[in-house]
N, C-alpha and C positions, 0 to 999 in steps of 0.2 A: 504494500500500500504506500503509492504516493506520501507522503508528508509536507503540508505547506510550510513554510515559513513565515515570521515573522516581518512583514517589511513585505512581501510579496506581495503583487499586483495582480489579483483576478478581475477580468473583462467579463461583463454578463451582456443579457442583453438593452438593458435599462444604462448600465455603466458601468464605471470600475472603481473597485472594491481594495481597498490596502490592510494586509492582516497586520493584525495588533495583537491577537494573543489566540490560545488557544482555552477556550470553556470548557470541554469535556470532552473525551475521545472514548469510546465504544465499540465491539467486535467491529464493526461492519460501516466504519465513520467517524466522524469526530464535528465538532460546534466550533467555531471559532465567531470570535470578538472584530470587526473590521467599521473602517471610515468609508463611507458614499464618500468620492471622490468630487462629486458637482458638488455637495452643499455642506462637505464634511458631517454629515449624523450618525453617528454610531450604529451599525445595524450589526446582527446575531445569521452566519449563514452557516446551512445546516450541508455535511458532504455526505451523501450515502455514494460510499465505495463499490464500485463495481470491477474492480481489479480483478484480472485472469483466475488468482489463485483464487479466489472466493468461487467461478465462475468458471469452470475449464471448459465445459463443453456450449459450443458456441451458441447452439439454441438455446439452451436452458438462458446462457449468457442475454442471450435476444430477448426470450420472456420477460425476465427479471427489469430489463431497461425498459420494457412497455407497458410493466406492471407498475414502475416506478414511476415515470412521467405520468401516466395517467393519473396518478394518486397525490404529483405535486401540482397538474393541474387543475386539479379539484381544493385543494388546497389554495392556490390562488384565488379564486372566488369567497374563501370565507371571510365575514364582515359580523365580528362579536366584541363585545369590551371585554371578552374575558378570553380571548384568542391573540397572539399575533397579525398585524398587520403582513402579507405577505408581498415583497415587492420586487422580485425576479426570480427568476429559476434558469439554468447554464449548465454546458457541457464542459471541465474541465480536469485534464489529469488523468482523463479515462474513468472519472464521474461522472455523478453530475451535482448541483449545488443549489441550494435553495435558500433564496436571502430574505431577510427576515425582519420586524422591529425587532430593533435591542430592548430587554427587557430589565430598567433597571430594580433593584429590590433583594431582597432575601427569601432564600426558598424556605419552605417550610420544614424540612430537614434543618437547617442552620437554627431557624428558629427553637425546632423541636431539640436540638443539641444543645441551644445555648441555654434553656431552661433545665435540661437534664444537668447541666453541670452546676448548675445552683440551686438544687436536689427541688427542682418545683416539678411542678403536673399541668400541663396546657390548659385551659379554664373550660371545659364544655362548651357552652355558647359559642364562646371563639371560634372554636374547631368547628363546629357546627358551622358558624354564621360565610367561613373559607371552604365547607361544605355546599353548604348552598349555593355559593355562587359559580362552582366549580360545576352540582348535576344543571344549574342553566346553559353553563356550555355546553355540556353532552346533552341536556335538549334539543339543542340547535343542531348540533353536528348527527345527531342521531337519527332526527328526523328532514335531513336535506334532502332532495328528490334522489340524489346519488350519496347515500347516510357514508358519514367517514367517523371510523373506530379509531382509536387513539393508539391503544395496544399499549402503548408505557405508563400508564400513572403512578405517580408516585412522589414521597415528597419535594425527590430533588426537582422532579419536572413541574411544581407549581409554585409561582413566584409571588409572594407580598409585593405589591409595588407603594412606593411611599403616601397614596393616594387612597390605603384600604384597597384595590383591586387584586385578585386571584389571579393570576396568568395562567391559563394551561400551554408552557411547552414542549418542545421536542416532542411531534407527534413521532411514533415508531412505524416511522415510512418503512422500514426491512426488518422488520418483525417477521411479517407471512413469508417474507425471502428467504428468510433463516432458516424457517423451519423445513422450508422445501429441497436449499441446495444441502445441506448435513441433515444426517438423524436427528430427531430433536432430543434426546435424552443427552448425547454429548454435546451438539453444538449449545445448547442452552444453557447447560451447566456450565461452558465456557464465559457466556459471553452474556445471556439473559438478567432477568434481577425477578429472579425465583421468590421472593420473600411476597411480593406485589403480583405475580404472575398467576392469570386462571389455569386449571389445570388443560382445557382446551387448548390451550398456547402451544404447548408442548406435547399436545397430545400424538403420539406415534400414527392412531389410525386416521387424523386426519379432520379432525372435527372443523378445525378452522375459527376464529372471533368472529363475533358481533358484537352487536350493544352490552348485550350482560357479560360480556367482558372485561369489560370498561368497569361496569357496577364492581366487579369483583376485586380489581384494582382500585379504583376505589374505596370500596368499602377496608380493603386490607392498609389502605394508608389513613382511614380512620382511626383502625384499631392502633397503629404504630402510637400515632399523634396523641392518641389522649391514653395509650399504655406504657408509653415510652420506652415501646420495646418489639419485636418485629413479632408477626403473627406465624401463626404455626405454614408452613410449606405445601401446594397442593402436594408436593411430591410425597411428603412425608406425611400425611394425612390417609392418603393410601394406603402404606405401609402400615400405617395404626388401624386404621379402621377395613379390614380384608373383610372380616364376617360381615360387615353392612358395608361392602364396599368401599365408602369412606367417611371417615367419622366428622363429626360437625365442628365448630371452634366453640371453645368454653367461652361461657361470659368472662366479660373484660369486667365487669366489676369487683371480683378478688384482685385486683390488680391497682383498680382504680375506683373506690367507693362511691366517689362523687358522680360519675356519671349516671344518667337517669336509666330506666328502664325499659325505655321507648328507645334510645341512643344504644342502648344495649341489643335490642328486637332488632332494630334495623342493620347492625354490623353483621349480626349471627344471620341475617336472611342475604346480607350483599356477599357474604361469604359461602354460601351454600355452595358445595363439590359439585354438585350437580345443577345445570344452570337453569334448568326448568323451572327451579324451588327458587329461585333468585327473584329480584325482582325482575319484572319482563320489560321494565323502561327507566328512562332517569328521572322522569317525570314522577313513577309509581315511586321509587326511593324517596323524590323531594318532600312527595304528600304524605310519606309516613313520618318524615324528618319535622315537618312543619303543616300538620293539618289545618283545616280551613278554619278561618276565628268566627266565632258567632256574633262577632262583635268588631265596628268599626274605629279604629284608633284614631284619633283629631289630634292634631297639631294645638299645642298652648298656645 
């Protein structure tokens, strides 16, 4: 895999692009930090690698680059305050690259660390309230006339911005690609983030994501946030749970007292092994998270 550098010039279609740093690097890509060159703004462009070695056989090779344009030009059309603005997509390196706002802020992992280390517990509401705003984007994205699943949630990929807004980043454009060019039991254990991961993701016979997938990611970076501590594994979930297939998630209340018992219902159903039992929308999740008030709130 290519590796750009710092100070490098990529040319898109819109413009060119000067890297600045690198954000985070992943089996199959890496985020880097870059200046728009016309008007100097910091933008976040995203590389899914399509490099021989990932890709030796030429059609598979072929698929994979028309699974992936098509999924970043659906991606250009989305218009959410809880999305990226998307403002080019480019062939370079033997990639391709997808630019993006920079999102400034703290993800929610930083957040969830920096309380763990001054022995606190994320306040419920809170979580909740960066909940909410996060199933209105999988709203939107879920139900687009051509619905786009996200495939990575999780804390690193959602960003406080100094404004109160939730960002959902880094959608996982070569998630499905992963699973198709390696087995998924090794390449995922490589390269995946198992702790957030449905077990559909990596499913050997093929199941494939949708929306409840997303829930189950989700739902598992709930449990993180206000447990301050990773949720049990689909993989290992199986393992424990053979005689009933697979066994359920304990409540997060031995862990965390404070959390209500509705916040509790709703993690243990976003979690469900089996995605039937899940909720069927993000919408069904929001309305158990926040049911309807029988009563109108007025402004003082």
């Amino acid at each position: 895999m290519a590796q750009i550098q710092v100070g490098e010039i990529l040319s898109g279609k819109s413009g060119q692009y000067r890297i600045e740093g690198e954000i985070a690097r992943g089996g199959m890509g890496a985020i880097y930090q870059a200046t728009r060159q016309s008007d100097q703004i910091s933008v976040a462009i995203k590389e899914a690698c399509l490099d021989p070695m990932f890709c030796e056989d030429p059609d598979t090779r072929q698929q994979v680059q028309t699974q992936l344009l098509r999924e970043m030009s659906v991606l250009q059309t989305l218009d959410h305050p809880n999305i990226p603005h998307i403002y080019d997509q480019f062939p370079s390196h033997q990639n391709e690259y997808l630019v993006m706002e920079y999102i400034a802020g703290c993800t929610l992992m930083q957040i969830s660390q920096r309380a763990q280390r001054q022995h606190q517990i994320l306040d419920e509401s809170r979580v909740i309230g960066w909940t909410l705003q996060v199933l209105d984007a999988l709203c939107y994205l879920h139900t687009l006339p051509t619905p786009v699943i996200h495939r990575d949630i999780k804390p690193e990929n959602l960003i406080l911005t100094p404004d109160g807004r939730v960002v959902l980043v880094d959608f996982g454009l070569m998630k499905e690609v992963e699973r198709k060019i390696e087995a998924a039991e090794s390449y995922i254990n490589t390269f995946g983030t198992l702790e957030y991961a449905p077990p559909e993701q990596f499913d050997e016979h093929g199941w494939g994501t949708d929306a409840r997938s997303d829930i189950y990611s989700l739902g598992a970076t709930i449990y993180y946030l206000l447990a301050g501590r990773l949720p049990p594994r689909a993989k290992d979930r199986v393992i424990a749970g053979l005689a009933d297939y697979a066994s359920g998630v304990s409540s997060i209340r031995p862990l965390n007292p404070s959390v209500s018992k509705t916040t509790d219902r709703v993690i243990a159903k976003a979690l469900e092994f089996d995605r039937r039992h899940r909720f069927q929308t993000a919408q069904e999740m929001r309305s158990a998270l926040l049911p309807p008030r029988r009563y109108i709130l007025l402004p003082f």
